[in-house]
Structures are given as C-alpha cells and as structure tokens.
N, C-alpha and C positions, 0 to 999 in steps of 0.2 A: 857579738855585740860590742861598740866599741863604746869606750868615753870617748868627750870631743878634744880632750888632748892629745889622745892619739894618734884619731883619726888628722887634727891639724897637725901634726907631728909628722905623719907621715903626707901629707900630701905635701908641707911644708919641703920634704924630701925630694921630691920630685921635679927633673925640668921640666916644667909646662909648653917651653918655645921649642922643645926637641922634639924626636919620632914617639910616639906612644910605646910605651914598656910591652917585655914579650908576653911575663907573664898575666895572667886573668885581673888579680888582684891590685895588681899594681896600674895595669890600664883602665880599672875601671876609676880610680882616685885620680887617674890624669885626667880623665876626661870630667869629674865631677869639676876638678879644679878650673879647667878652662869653660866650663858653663857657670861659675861662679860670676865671673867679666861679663860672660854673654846676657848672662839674664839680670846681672843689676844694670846693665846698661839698656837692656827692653822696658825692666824697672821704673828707670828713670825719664825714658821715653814717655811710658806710660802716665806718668806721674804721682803711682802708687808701686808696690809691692806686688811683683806677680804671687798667682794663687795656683793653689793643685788641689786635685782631687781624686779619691779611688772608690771605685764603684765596684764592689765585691759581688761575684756569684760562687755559689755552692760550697768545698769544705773547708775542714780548719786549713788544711796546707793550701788554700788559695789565700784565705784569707793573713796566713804566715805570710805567704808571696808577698802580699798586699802591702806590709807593714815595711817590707823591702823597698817595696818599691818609692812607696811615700816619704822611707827615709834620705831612699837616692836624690830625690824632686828635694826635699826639707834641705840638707845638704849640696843644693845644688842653688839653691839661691833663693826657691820657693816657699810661699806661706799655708800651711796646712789650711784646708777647709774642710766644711764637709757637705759644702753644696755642688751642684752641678753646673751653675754657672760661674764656675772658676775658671782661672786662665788657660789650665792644665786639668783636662781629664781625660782617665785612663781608666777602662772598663778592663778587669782582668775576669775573664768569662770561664764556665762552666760547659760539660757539654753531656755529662752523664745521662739528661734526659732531653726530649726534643722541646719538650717546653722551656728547661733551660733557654737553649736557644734562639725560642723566638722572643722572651724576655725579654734577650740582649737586646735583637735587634728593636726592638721596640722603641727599648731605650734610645739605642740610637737615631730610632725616627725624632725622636722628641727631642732632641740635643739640636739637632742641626738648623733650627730657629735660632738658638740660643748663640749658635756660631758664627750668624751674619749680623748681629746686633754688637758682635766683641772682634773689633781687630787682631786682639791679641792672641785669642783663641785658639788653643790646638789639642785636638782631640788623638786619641789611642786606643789601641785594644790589643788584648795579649790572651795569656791563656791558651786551656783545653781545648776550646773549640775553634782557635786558629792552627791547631795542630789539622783542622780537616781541610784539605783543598779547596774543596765546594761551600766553606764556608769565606777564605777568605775571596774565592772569585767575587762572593754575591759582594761582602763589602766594598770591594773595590768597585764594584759595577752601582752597586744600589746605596753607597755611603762611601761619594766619593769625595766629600768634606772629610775624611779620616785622615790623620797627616803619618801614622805610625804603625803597624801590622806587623807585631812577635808571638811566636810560643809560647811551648812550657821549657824549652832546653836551655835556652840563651835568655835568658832572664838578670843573668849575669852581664848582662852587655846592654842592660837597659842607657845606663851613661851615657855610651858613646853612640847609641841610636837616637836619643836627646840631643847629643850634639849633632849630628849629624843634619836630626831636621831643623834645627835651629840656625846653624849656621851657614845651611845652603835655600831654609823656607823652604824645602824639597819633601815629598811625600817619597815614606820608605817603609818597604817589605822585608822581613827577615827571621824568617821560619827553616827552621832546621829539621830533619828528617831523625836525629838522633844525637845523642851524646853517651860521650862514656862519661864528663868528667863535673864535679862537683864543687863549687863554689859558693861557700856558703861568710864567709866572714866580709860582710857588705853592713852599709852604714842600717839601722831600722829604727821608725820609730815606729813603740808600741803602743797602741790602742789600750794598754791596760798599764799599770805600775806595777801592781803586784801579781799579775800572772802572764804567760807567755807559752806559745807553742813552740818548740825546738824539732826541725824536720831531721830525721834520724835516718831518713833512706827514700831513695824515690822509685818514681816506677812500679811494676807488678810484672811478673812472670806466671799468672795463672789463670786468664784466660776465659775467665769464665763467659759463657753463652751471649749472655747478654750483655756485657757490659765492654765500651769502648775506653777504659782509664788505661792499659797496656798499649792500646795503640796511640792515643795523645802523651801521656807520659812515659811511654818507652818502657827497659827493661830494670829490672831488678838494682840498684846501686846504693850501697850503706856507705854511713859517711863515718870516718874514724874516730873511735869511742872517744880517743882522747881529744878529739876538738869538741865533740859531744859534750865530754864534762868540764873543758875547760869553758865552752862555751855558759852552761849551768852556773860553773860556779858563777862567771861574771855577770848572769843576770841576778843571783843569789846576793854577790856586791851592791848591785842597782836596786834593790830593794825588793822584787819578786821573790814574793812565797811560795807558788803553787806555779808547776811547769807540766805541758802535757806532751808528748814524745807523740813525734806526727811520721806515719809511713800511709800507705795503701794496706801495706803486710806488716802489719811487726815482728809477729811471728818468724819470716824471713830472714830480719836484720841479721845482718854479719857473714853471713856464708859467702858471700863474693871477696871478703876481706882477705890479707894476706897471712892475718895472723886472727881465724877464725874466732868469734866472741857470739854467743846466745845472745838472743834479744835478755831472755832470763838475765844473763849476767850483768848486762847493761844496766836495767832496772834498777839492779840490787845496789852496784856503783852508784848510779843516781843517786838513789834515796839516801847514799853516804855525806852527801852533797851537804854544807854547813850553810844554815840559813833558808834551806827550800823544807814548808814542813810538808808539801803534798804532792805526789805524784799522778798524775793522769795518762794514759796512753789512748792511740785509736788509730790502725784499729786490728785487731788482728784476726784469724782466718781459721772457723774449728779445725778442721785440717789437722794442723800444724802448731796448736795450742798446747803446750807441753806440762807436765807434773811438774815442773821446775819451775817454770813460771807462778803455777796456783800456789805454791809452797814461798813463792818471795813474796808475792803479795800476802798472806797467809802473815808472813814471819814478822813483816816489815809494817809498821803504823802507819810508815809515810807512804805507802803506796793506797791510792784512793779505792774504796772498798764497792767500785764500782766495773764490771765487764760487760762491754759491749760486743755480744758473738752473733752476728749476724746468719740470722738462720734461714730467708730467700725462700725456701719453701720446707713444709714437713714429709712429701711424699718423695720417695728414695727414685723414683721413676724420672720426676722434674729433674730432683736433683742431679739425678745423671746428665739429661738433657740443659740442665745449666752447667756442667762440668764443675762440679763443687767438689768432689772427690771423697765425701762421706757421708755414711747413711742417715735416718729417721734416729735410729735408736743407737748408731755412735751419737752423735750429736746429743741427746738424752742423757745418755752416759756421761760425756763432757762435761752436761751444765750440770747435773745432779753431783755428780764428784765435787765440783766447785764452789756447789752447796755446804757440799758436806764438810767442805777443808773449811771454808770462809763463811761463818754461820750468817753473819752479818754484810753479808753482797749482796749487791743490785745487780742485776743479768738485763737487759739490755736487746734490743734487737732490733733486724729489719729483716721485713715478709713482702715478698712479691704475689703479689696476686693478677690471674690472668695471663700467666704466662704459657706461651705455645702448646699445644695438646693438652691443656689443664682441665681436668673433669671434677663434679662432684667428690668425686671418691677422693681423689690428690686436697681438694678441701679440706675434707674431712681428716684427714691427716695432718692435716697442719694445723689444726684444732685441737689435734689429739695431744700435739707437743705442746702447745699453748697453756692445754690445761695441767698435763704431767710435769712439765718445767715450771709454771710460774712466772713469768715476765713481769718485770718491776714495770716498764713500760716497750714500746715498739715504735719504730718508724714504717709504717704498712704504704705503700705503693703498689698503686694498678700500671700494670707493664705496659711500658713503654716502647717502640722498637727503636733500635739504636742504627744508622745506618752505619755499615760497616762493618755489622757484627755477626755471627755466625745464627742468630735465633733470627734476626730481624729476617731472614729467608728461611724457615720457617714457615711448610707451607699452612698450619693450621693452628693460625691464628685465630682465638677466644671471641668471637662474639660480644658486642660491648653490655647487651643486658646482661648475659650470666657473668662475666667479671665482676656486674655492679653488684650482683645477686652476692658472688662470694667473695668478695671486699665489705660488705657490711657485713657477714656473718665474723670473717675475720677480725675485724675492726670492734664488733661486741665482742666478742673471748676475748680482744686486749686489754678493752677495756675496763673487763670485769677483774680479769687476773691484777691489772694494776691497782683497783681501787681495793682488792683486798690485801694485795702485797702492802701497802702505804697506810690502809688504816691499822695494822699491826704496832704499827711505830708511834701509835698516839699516847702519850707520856712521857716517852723516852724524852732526853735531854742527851743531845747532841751536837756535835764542834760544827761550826757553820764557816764559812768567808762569805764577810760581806763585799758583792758586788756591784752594786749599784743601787741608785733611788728609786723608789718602785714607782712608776709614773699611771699609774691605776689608783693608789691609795695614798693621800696625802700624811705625810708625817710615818710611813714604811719605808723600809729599807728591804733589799730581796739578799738572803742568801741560800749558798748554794753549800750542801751535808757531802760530805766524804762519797756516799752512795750516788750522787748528783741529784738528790731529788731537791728541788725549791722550796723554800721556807719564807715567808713575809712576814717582819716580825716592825714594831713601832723602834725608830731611830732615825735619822739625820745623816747626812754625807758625809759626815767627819771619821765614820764608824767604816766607812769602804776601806779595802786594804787587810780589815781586822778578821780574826779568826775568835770568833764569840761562842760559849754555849747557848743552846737553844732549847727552850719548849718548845715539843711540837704537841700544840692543842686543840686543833682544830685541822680535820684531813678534808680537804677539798677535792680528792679524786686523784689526783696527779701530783700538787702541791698542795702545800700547808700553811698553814698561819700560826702563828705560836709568839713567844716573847726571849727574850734574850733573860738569863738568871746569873746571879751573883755565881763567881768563880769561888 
C-alpha cells in the first residue's frame, strides 16, 4: 500500500524517455508514468476526464485483484466510477462455476452497445476464466470489441498492457501458462477505509475433484511475512481497523518459503499489528487446520471469532471421490474441538450437493454433520461440472430432480442449525463495525460482530469505520436488529 508521496517519489525517480526497468516493480511505475501524458492528452481530446471501471466476479482475492487494478487505472490518469459506461472497463472474471461464466459473457453481450455509442471506449477482461483457452477463443471470436485479454499470473503487468493498447489502439492477448513470481506492492485503491483484504499466498496444490482454482491460478506461492506485515502496518497507518488475510489455503502459507513460518505463526504477528483491532482469514482447508492455529485465535481478541471450514460433503465415500483427504468424523472432531477451545465461534461452511455418484445415504450423512456440528450458517451449492476437471468426466452424474430433492433437505438442516445457533445470542451485547448504510431500512446502519454475523441497528453514516457495542434484540434468522448502548 503506498502514500502518494511515495509512489510520486518514486516514479518521479524514473526515466520515462529511456528502456523500461528490469525489474517488475519498477516497470510497472514507468509504464503508469507514461500513461499519465497518454491519457490526459485523450482527456483533453475528449474534453472531460477519462473514466474507469471494475466489474468484479467471485472471491475476496478477486475482488483484492480488483482494488489493484482500479488503483493502476486511478494512478494512471483515470476517474474512478462505478458504472459501466465508463471509458475503461475491466471485467476481472471468475470461473469456479459454469454459471460464472456465462454471467460474464452476458455482461459482455450488454457492454458492446455501449461501446459504439463512446469513442473513447475500451473494454478488458482478466481473471480465472481467461486462464481457460476455450474461453479466451470464444471472446476473441464472439466479443471482438474486447481491446485487452489477461490472467490471473501477470496481473502485475496490467500498466504496461494499458499502454500498450493505448498507444498502438491495438487489441492485445497476454495469458501466461504460469508463474513462480509474486508481486504484490502496486498502487490500490480500496473500496473500503477501514478494512482491507491482504493476499498472503496464491494458487492451491490440492486438487480437489471438482474444482478448477489450481489450474487457473497455478501452484502453491506465499508471500514473505515481512512484506505481509509491513504491508498491515501501513494499512494500520491509513486508517484500516479490520484486515482479512486472503489465500485458497491458508492453512498452507509458508512451506514453500525459504525460512519456513505456519500460517499459525503469521496470524499471531498480525494481530501484533498497532492500530488493526480485528483479524479475519479465508480460507483454510480441514485437512490441514492445526491445534496451533485454534489456540492463537483462542488466545488472541484480535483474531475474529469466526471459522470458515468448508466441509463439500458429510459422506467419507464423496469425500474420497472429491479428493478432500479427510473423513466424516475427522472433520467432526475438527469443528467440535474448536468448539470446545473457542466457546464463543461461528463455524461456517460450504456443502456440495449433487455431486457424482451421490445417493440418498451420502445425504443423509451430511445431515448427520450438520446436525452434530452446528453450522452458524453455510454456503450450499448444487454441483456444477467444471470443464477441466477430474469429476466433470464423471460418468454418473446426479439426476437433476434428486439433486433438487437433496439440496432442499440440505438447505432445511442449515437452515434450522443457524436460526438456533443465532437465536442464542439474543441479549448479549456485543463489539460490532459499522459498515455501511443499510439501504432496506431508513435511519440503520449494518454492522458486522467479531463471529460475522449481521446486526442492523438505528444510526447514520458518520458511525461507518466505528467499532460500537451492540444489542442484539431481535434474531431474524441469519441476522439481527438490536441498537447500539452506551460504552
């Protein structure tokens, strides 16, 4: 994260009329620098201020990407928006499910109106789902108004792909098959003041069945703690209370490093961090969910008293067939243990239903965990196949009536589990951050409890930013309504 002294500090540093620098960091500030001329001079063409725009799909580390990227465009001569007919927009895409996908291109059917009505107009897309081949054929072929086509590797080279098309009007491709290398100290601006996501490691090495995120984002890379925490503190500087540490695995983090560090360990530094009072992570992997980790969240206030352990299915048979690597009743043991350390945790999940060979009985197992764990709440998904992936061939594929059959029975035990885990908490008075104005309830404000659960309480936008106690008086199922009480 920089200030703008800095960052004009250092590009100030720079010869602009020379070869671009060797290393990452430094060419990508040449190249913002000479888009600075390019685009006040389009500017001025114009006869207003060119516009940008990011169009986010799927998770927080896209949506971190995103904030990268808007900063590149902000720093680059650009006037943030948040509409779509800006001068500059950039779809950063998803591809975890096929729906994702067709989203995208949706969007993009709907954009290219918008693109013959604006000279100025140039459109992009990056992302997961340019990592797949046959996805960038069709845009090129069936969204041939696209001026920009990137991954997830080279993200870091956004700059000098803006110049590129900028100053030849040239439509350009640049998808990389891999990286080993990490780049992460680039201009951002954040979507929020007081809170912020910090990617801690990319990629996945675990393969699981059904899911394509190892093949678009590559292998396993941590990024070194101490840029980690130097990075914290300086958002801790800028005013950011609440940071959430973004991998695939977290669990993972560190083992590829030179001078090995636990995610556990990492954590615990974090929360050392002067000025951040709440830590968040996501996401990590039962597997590999360790005693040392429940014991720092356990130890530490600052770590948010929320876990999200995605548990995909209850029956040990799936789970082999989705390559999870642990059973019904590890997993049990996990969250019950976690219970038992951290009285006061939200456990958290996501449930596939429908997946390959899935019978009544694998149901009913996952029902079985549903009810012996407790779910504060769940993200439930009817299976999707992924092309690419080792389930999508698969030759016995669910039936779409029994899926719906056992997607609602699922979907009731979540939903039951959560309305009784939530109405527990009715009385209690509890630390909230306020995030935003509740746009359903005039004169509310929404916050959001250590556990993550939602609170709507009466307040004004002045109050965002704050960490308030709350009543929680009123359990609506999922969230709450309560009022804010004297300290």
């Amino acid at each position: 994260m920089y200030t703008d002294t800095k960052l004009e500090e250092e590009i100030a540093a720079i010869d602009l009329m020379g070869p671009e620098p060797s290393d990452e960091h430094s060419r990508e500030l040449y190249y913002i620098g000479k888009l600075r001329t390019l685009i006040a001079e389009r500017s001025k063409e114009a006869g207003r201020l060119l516009t940008a725009c990011t169009v986010t799909f799927g998770c927080q580390m896209n949506a971190r990407d995103s904030e990268k990227l808007i900063g590149i465009l902000v720093q680059s001569g650009f006037a943030p928006v948040e509409t779509e007919e800006a001068d500059f927009v950039i779809f950063n895409t998803c591809t975890v499910r096929d729906n994702a996908d067709q989203r995208t291109f949706g969007r993009l059917g709907r954009i290219s109106h918008l693109k013959k009505k604006n000279p100025y107009m140039k459109v992009a897309i990056c992302g997961c789902m340019m990592q797949e081949k046959g996805n960038v054929d069709k845009v090129r072929k069936s969204y041939p108004f696209v001026d920009l086509i990137f991954g997830t590797h080279n993200i870091y080279r956004f700059a000098q792909y803006l110049w590129e098309v900028y100053s030849t009007d040239k439509k350009a491709t640049h998808i990389w098959e891999k990286t080993d290398q990490i780049v992460e100290n680039l201009p951002v601006e954040r979507k929020f003041s007081y809170k912020s996501g910090i990617n801690i490691m990319f990629g996945c090495d675990n393969f699981c069945s059904y899911c394509i995120v190892p093949y678009v984002r590559g292998r396993e890379r941590s990024r070194d703690p101490r840029e980690i925490l130097r990075e914290t503190e300086s958002l801790a500087q800028d005013g950011v209370r609440e940071i959430m540490l973004l991998g695939q695995n977290v669990n993972s983090y560190g083992k590829g490093l030179e001078n090995p560090i636990t995610f556990a360990e990492l954590l615990d530094e974090v929360c050392k961090v002067d000025g951040i009072r709440r830590v968040r992570f996501m996401t990590p992997h039962p597997k590999d969910l360790s005693y040392d980790l429940i014991r720092v969240i356990r130890d530490n206030p600052k770590a948010a008293r929320h876990v999200h352990l995605p548990l995909q299915s209850g029956s040990d048979r799936i789970l082999k067939r989705m390559n999870r690597h642990y059973t019904k009743e590890q997993f049990i043991e996990l969250a019950l243990k976690i219970r038992e350390e951290i009285p006061d945790v939200s456990i958290t999940t996501d449930i596939i239903v429908g997946f390959p060979g899935e019978t009544a009985e694998d149901i009913e197992d996952t029902l079985d965990v549903i009810r012996r764990v407790g779910f504060d709440n769940a993200y439930t998904f009817i299976y999707s196949p992924r092309r690419g992936t080792p389930a999508a061939r698969m030759e016995d594929q669910v039936p779409e009536d029994v899926v719906k059959e056992g997607f609602n029975k699922v979907l009731t035990a979540v939903q039951e589990s959560a309305r009784t885990r939530s109405a527990a908490l009715a009385g209690r008075v509890m630390e909230g951050l306020v995030e935003e104005v509740n746009s359903q309830k005039e004169g509310y404000v929404t916050c959001r409890l250590s556990n993550n659960m939602i609170v709507h309480v009466p307040g004004d936008a002045s109050l965002i930013g704050r960490f308030v106690p709350v009543l929680l008086e009123e359990c609506r199922g999922f969230y709450y309504f309560g009022r804010i009480v004297e300290e």
